[in-house]
C-alpha positions in Angstrom: 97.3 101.4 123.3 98.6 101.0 119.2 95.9 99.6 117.1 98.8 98.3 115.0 97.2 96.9 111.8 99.3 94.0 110.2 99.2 93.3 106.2 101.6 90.5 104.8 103.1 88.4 101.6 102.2 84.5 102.7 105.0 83.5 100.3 107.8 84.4 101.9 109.1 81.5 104.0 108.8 81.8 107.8 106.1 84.7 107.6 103.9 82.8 110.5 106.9 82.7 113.0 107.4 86.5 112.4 103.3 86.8 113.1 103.7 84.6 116.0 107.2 86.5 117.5 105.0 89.9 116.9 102.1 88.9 119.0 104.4 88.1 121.6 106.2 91.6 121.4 103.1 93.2 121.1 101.7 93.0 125.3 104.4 94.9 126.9 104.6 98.1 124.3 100.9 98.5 124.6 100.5 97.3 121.0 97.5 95.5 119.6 98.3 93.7 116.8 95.4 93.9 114.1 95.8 91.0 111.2 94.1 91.3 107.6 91.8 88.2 106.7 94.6 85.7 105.0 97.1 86.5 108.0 94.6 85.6 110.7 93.5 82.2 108.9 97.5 81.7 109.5 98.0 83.0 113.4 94.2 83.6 114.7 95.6 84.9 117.9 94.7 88.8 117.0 92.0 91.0 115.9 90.3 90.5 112.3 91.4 93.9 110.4 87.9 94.9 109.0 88.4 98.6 108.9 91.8 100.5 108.1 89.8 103.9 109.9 90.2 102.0 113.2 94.0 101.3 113.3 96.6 103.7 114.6 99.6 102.8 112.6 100.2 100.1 109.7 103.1 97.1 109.7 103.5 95.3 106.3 105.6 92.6 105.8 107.0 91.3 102.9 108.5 93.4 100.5 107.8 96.5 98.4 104.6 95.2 96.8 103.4 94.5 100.1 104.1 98.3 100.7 102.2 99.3 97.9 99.6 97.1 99.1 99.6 98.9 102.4 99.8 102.6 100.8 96.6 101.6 98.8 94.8 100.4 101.7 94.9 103.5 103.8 93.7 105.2 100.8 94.8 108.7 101.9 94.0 107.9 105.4 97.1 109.7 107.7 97.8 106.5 109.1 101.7 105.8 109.9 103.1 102.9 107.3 105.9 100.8 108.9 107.5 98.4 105.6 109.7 95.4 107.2 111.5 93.7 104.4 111.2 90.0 103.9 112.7 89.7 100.5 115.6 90.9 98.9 115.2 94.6 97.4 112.3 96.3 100.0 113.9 99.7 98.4 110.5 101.0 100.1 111.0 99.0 103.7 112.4 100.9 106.7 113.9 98.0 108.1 115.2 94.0 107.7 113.4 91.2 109.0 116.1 91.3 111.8 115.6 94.6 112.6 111.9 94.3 112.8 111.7 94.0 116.8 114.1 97.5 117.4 111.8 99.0 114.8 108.5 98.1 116.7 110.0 99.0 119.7 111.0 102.3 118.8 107.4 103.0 116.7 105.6 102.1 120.1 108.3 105.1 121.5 107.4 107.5 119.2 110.7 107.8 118.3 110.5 107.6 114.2 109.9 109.9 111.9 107.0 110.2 109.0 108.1 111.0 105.7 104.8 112.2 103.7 105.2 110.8 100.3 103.1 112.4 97.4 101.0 109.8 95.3 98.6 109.8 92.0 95.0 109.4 91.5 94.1 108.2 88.1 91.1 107.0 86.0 89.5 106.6 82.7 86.8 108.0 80.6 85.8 104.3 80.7 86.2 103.6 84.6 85.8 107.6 85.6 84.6 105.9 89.8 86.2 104.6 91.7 89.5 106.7 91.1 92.6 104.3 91.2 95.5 105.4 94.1 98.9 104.8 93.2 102.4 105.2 95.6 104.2 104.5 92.8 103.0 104.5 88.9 100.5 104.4 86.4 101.4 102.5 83.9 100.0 102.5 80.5 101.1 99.3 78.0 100.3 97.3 75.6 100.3 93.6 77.7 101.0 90.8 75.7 101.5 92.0 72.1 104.4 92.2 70.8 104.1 95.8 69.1 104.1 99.5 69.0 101.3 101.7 69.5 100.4 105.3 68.9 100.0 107.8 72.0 99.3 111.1 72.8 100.3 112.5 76.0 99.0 116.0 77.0 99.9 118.1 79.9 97.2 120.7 81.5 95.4 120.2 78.4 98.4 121.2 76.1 99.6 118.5 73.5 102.9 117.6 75.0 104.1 114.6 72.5 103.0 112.3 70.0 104.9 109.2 70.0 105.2 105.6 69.3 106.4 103.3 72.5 105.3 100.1 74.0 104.3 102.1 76.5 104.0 105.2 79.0 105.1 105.1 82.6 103.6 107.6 85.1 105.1 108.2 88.0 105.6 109.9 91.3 109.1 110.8 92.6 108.8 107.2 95.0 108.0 105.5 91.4 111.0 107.0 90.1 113.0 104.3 91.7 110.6 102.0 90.4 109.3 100.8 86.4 109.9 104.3 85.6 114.3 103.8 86.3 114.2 100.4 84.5 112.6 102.4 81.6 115.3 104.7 81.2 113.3 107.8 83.9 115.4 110.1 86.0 115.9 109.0 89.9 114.0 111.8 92.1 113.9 112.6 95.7 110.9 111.5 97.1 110.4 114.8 99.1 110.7 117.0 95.2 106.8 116.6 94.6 106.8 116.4 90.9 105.0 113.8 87.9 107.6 111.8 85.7 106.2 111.0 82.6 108.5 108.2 80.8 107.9 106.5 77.5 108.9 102.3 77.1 110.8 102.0 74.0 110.1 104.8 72.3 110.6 104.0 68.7 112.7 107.6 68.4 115.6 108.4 70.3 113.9 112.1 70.5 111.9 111.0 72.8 112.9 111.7 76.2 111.5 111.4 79.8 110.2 114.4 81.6 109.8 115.8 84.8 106.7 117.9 85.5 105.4 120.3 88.2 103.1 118.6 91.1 100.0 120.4 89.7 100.5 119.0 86.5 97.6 117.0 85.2 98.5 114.3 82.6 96.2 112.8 79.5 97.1 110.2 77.6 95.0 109.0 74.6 96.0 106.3 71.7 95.7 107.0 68.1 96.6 103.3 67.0 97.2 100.3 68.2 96.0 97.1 69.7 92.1 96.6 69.9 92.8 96.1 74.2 95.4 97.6 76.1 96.0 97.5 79.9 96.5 100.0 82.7 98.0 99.2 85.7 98.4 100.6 89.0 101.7 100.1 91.0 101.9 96.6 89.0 99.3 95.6 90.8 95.6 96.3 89.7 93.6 98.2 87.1 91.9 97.0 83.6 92.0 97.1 80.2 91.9 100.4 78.0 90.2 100.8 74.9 91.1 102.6 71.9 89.0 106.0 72.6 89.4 105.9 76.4 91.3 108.6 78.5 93.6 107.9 80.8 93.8 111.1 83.3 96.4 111.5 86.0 97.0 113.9 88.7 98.5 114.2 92.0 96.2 113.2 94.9 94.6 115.1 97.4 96.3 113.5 100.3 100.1 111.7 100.7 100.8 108.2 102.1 103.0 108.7 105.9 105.7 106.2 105.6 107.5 105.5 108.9 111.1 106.1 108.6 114.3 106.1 111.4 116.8 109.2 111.6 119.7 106.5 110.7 117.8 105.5 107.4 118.1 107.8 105.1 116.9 107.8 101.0 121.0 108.5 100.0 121.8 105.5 102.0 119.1 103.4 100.8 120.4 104.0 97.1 124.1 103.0 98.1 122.4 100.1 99.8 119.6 98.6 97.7 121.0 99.8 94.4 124.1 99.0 95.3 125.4 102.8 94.4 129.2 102.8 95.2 131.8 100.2 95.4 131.8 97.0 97.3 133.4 98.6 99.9 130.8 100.9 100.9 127.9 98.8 100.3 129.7 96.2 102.9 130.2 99.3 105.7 126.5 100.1 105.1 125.5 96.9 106.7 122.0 96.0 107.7 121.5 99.4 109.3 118.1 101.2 108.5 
């Protein structure tokens, strides 16, 4: 039996008649569906998630915030993460909603591959315990105000750059598709272990992003600025940063296992989600994996 735990986005329409068509799938592949708290005050048909250390594999459903969600909750547990997109981008998702049964089906086979993707661990002089996990980025910015700030960002204790930016964006290479490619960064491949450190409007053109070794450990300090900045973990946690605090981060000791299908690959993804190519080949593409 597949202690198959279930995390999900309640705001995407139709979310409880995916639960509901789940459970029903779940019998006959020797799946036991496992739903977090929100889900099973929706469908109270399965277990109660209480413990991530007690599921076999991990379905999320929604889109790629869900995923991140998911990748956060395993924290570096080498537990198998199946994305199903709900939405409209899921760049992170293995599959489409209407894909989701095929994909179940062929997770309870065995027949899937795991792709391990490298992530960060981060934290400040300020909040040193408990150190932040992120799939994607760490972001440092500046919230709601509406200027520059001074930053310093060193690499294994080496003065890299000073710079003025709205920001820095700290990535892995599955962030580079993320904040970090909005901000200007460099598109990676997720299996090229490596750190992107990008800057959010610079105030010199001199500034560039960079790409930096897996080992590399990043420090980033502010010399002026706002009394209260924020830093933010794959957009989705994290606090605010005072002028004197630290911000460290390094890769973590352990990846995330993200489910993937031999016909669902990262090139085709790009042409797909991206929308890399002309129309022509985005069409042919199709809902395929």
């Amino acid at each position: 039996m597949i202690r198959l735990g279930v995390i999900g986005n309640l705001s995407y329409d139709g979310l409880p008649a995916v639960l509901e068509r789940l459970i029903a799938l779940a019998p006959p592949l020797s799946i036991i569906p496992v739903f977090e708290p929100e889900l099973h005050e929706v469908v109270s048909k399965a277990e109660l998630l209480s413990d991530p250390s007690h599921i076999d594999a991990l379905l999320t459903l929604g889109g790629d915030g869900t995923m991140l969600r998911g990748a956060r909750l395993v924290a570096g547990r080498q537990i198998p993460v199946l994305g199903v997109n709900l939405g409209r981008l899921g760049f992170l998702t293995a599959c489409a909603r209407e894909d989701m049964e095929l994909a179940i089906e062929r997770l309870a086979a065995g027949d899937y591959l795991v792709q391990k993707r490298m992530t960060l661990e981060a934290w400040t002089t300020r909040h040193p315990e408990p150190r932040w996990r992120a799939l994607n980025d760490v972001v440092l910015h500046k919230g709601g105000f509406a200027r520059v700030f001074t930053l310093r960002a060193s690499v294994n204790g080496e003065l890299m750059s000073t710079y003025a930016a709205d920001g820095v964006i700290i990535s892995s290479p599955t962030g580079s598709t993320g904040y970090s490619l909005s901000a200007g960064g460099p598109i990676v491949v997720p299996t090229v272990e490596s750190l992107i450190l990008t800057p959010i409007s610079p105030h010199t053109l001199a500034i560039r992003p960079v790409v930096l070794p897996p080992h590399a450990e990043v420090t980033v300090q502010v010399d002026a600025g706002p009394d209260e900045l924020l830093v933010t973990i794959d957009g989705q946690v994290g606090a605010t940063f005072f002028p004197g605090d630290t911000l460290t981060v390094r890769r973590a000791d352990k990846p995330v296992l993200l489910v993937t299908f031999r016909d669902g690959t990262f090139f085709s993804r790009m042409r797909r989600k991206l929308g890399w190519g002309g129309l022509r080949e985005r069409d042919e593409e199709g809902s395929a994996y």
